[in-house]
C-alpha positions in Angstrom: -13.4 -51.0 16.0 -15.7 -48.3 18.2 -13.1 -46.4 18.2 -12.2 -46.4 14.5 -15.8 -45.9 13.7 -16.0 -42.9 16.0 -12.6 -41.1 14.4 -14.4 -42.2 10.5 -17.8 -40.7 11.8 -16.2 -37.3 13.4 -17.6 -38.4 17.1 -16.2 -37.3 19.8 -14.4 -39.3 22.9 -11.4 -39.9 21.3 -7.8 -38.2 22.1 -6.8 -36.5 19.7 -3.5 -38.4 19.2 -5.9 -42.1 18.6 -7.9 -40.1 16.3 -5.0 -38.5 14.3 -3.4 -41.9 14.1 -7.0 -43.8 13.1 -6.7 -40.6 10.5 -3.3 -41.6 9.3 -3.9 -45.1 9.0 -6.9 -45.1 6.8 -5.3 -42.7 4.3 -2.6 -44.4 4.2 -5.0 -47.9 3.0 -6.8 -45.6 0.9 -10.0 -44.8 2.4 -11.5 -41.1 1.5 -14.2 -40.3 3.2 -17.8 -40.2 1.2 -19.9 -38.1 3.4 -20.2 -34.3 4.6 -20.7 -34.0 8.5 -23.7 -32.4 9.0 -22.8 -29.0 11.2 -19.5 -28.5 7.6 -20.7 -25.7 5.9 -19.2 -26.5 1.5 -16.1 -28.9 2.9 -13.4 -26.3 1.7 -10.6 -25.1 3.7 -8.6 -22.0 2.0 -5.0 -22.2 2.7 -3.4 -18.9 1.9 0.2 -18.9 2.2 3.1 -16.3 1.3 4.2 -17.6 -2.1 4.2 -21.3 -3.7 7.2 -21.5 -5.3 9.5 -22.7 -2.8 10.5 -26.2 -1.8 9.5 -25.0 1.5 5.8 -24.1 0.0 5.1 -27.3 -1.7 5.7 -29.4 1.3 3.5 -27.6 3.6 1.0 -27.5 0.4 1.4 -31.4 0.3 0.4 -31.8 3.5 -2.4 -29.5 3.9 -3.8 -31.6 0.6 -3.0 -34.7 2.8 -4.9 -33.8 5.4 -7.9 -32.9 3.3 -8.3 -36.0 1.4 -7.9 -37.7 5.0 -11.0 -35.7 6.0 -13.1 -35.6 2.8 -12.7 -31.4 2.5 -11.1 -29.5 -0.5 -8.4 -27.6 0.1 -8.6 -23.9 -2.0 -4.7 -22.2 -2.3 -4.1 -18.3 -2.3 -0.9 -16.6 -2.8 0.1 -14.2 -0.6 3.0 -11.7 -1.2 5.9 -11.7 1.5 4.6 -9.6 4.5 1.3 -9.0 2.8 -1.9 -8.3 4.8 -5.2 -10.1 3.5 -8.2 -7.4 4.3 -12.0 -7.7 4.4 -12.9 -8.0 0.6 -11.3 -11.1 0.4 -12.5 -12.3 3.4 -15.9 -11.7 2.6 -15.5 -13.6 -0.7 -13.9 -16.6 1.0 -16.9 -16.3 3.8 -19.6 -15.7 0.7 -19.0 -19.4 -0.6 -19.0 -20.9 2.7 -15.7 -21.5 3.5 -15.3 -24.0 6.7 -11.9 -22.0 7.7 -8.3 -20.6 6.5 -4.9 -21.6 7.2 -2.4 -18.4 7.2 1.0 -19.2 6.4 3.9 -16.7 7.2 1.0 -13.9 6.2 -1.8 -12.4 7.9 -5.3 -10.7 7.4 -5.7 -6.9 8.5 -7.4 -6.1 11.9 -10.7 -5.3 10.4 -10.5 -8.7 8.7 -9.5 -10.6 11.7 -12.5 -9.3 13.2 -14.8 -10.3 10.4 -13.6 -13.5 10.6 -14.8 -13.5 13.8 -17.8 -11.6 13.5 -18.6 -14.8 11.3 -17.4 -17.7 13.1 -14.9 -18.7 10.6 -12.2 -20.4 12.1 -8.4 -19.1 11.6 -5.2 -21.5 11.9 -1.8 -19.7 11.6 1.1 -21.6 10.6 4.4 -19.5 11.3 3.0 -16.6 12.4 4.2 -12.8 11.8 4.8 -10.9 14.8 4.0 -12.0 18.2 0.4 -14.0 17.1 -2.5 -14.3 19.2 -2.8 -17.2 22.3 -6.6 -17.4 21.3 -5.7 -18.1 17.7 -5.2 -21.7 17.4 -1.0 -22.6 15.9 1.0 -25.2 14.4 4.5 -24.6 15.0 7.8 -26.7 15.2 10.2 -26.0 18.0 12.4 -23.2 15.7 14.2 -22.0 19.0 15.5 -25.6 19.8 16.3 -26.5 16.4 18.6 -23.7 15.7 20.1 -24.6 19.2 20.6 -28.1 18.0 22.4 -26.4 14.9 24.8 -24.0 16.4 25.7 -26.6 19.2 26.7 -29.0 15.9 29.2 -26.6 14.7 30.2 -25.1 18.2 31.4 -29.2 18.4 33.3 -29.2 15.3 35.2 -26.6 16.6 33.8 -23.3 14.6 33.2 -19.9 16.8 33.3 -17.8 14.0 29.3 -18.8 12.9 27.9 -16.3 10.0 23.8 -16.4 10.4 21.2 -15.1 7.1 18.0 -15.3 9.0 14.7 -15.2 6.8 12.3 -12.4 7.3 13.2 -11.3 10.8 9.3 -9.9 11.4 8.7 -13.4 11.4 8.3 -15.4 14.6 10.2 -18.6 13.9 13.1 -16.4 12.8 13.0 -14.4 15.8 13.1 -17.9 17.9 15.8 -19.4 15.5 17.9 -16.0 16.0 17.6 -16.6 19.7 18.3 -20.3 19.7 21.4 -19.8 17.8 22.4 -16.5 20.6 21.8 -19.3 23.5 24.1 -21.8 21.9 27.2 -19.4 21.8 26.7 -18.2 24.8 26.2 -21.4 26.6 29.8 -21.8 25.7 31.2 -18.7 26.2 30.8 -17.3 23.0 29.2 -14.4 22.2 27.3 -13.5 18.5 29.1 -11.4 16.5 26.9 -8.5 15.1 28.9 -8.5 11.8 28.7 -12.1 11.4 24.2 -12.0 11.6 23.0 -11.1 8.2 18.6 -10.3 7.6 18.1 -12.3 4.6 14.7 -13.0 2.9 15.0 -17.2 3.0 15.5 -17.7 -0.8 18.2 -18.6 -3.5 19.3 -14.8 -4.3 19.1 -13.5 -0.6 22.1 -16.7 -0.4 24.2 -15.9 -2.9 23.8 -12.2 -1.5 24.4 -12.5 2.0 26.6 -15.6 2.0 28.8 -13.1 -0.3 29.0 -10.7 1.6 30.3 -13.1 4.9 32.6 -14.5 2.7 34.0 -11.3 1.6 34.6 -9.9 5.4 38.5 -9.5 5.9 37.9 -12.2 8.4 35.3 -14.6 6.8 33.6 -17.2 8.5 34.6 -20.8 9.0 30.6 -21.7 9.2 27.5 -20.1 7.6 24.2 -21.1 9.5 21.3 -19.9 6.9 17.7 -19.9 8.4 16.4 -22.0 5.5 18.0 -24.6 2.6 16.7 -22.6 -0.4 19.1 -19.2 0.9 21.8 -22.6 2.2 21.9 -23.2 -1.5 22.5 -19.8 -2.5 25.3 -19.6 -0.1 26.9 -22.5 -1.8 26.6 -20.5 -5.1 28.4 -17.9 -3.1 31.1 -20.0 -1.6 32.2 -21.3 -5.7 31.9 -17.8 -7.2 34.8 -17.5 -5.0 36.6 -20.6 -5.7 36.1 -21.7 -2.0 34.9 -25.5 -0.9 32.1 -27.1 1.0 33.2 -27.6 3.9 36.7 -27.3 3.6 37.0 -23.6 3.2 33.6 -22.9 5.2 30.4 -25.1 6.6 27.0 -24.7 5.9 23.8 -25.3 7.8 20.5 -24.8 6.4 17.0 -25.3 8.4 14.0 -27.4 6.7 15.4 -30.3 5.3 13.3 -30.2 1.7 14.8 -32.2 -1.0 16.2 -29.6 -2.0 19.4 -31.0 0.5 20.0 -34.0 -1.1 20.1 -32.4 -4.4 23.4 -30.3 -3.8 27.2 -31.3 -3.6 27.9 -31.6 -1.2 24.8 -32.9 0.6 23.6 -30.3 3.3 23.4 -30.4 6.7 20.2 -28.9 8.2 17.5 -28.7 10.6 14.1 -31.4 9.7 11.1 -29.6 10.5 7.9 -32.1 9.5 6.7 -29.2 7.1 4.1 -32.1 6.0 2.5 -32.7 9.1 2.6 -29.3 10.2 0.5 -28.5 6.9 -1.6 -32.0 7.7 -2.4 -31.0 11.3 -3.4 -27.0 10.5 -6.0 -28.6 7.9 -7.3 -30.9 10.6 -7.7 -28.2 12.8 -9.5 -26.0 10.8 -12.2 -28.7 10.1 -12.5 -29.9 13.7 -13.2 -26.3 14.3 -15.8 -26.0 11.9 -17.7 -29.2 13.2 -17.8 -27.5 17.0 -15.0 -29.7 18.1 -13.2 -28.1 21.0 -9.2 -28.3 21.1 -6.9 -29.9 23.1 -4.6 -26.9 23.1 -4.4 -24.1 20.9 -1.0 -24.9 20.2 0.9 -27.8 18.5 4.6 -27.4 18.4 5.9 -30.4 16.8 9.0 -31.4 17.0 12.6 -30.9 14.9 15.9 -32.9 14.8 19.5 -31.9 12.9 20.1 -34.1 10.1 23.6 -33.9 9.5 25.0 -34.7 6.3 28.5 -33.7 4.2 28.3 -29.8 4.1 29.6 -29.6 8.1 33.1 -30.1 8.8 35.9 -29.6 11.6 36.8 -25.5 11.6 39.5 -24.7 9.5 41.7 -21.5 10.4 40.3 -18.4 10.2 41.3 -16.9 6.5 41.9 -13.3 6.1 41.3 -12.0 2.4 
């Protein structure tokens, strides 16, 4: 019970894994907190992610409206554009109404805003950062390099060595670190990545059905396609029937996520669980701890991923020539 009233009452002298289970189990009986801790500013964290119309999106959205009901704090969405920097104007509008903090997702502010933010004392929490991020800037990640190991090593197993790979947006970090998980795999066995085979895709439908075309057209297509996310996996299977080819008879397919997007599709797909949830739980969390004065633990979380393997992987069939 002291401890539970400690975690309810935002006191300190709890680890942080007690207080984010006390935090887990009281929203999952229902409590909400009623109160505002006294050093919070309005109790709004702005989220501003690179679109919202993704699978991908909504999950991390879901959890980042989780985590803010679990802490009594609003959470305010912005929609970023792929690759888009966020400058000072809009930093000084989200700073004008007190905001306690932001979440980036997959986008970033520009370096005079970055040092507003700080100028101000307004907390910053990336979630998949672009480019090489910042150590002092505090991270949720999930472990994208061993993940995408996990994945190749899958099909490696089944007997493919001809592996196609779309990535997402390479400038991205996690695809960076999947691109470098997959490399490891092949050459742990021997194998080495075929530049022909790697294809820089954008992580949605139509980058897919592009990219996965374009592997399946090569005189000597692939017997697997790994895609760096399920919503471009999809597209890939639009690819593979456009040219009257079977999943995973004629070709394999490995997506990275695992949104429900995966048990949707015939044949169920294979991919890479990332807890997209939590990820978007724990940066809310972070950002209002922050905002209190609490001092982290580390300034990096990087939560685990496991392959979920489902009907879309297969043994290798021949390499086809068409």
């Amino acid at each position: 019970m002291p401890t539970v009233s400690k975690v309810l009452n935002d006191r300190a002298g709890v680890a942080e894994t007690t207080r984010r289970a006390v935090l887990r189990a009281a929203h999952d009986a229902g409590y909400v907190k009623r109160h505002r801790a006294s050093g919070r500013k309005t109790g709004v964290v702005d989220f501003l992610i690179a679109g919202y119309d993704t699978q991908w999106a909504f999950s991390l959205l879901r959890g980042a409206f989780e985590g803010g009901e679990m802490l009594g704090v609003d959470v305010a969405v912005h929609r970023a554009t792929q690759g888009e920097q966020w400058d000072t104007a809009w930093l000084h509008r989200v700073a004008a109404r007190g905001s306690d903090g932001i979440v980036l997702v997959a986008t970033e502010l520009t370096p005079a805003a970055r040092a507003e933010a700080v100028r101000r004392q307004l907390p910053i929490v990336l979630i998949d950062p672009i480019g090489p991020g910042d150590s002092s800037v505090p991270t949720v990640a999930t472990a994208n390099w061993a993940g995408s190991r996990d994945a190749t090593e899958h099909l490696i197993e089944l007997g493919h060595r001809r592996i196609g790979i779309i990535t997402g947006p390479i400038g991205e970090t996690t695809m960076a670190d999947r691109l470098d998980g997959f490399g490891a795999a092949m050459r742990r066995h021997n194998l080495q990545p075929e530049p022909s085979l790697i294809r820089y895709g954008n992580s949605l439908v139509h980058g897919g059905i592009e990219h996965g075309g374009a592997l399946l057209d090569l005189p000597e297509r692939p017997t697997a396609i790994f895609s760096f996310s399920d919503e471009q996996a999809s597209g890939v299977y639009e690819a593979a029937r456009m040219r009257g080819l079977t999943i995973p008879d004629d070709v394999s397919v490995v997506g990275f996520d695992d949104v429900p997007l995966c048990q949707w599709v015939s044949p169920q797909l294979t991919t890479v669980r990332q807890p997209l949830v939590e990820m978007g739980r724990e940066a809310t969390r972070i950002v209002a701890d922050l905002a209190q004065g609490r001092a982290l633990a580390a300034p990096r979380i990087e939560l685990a991923t496991a392959l979920v393997v489902r009907a879309s992987t297969g043994p290798a069939p021949q390499p086809t020539r068409t």
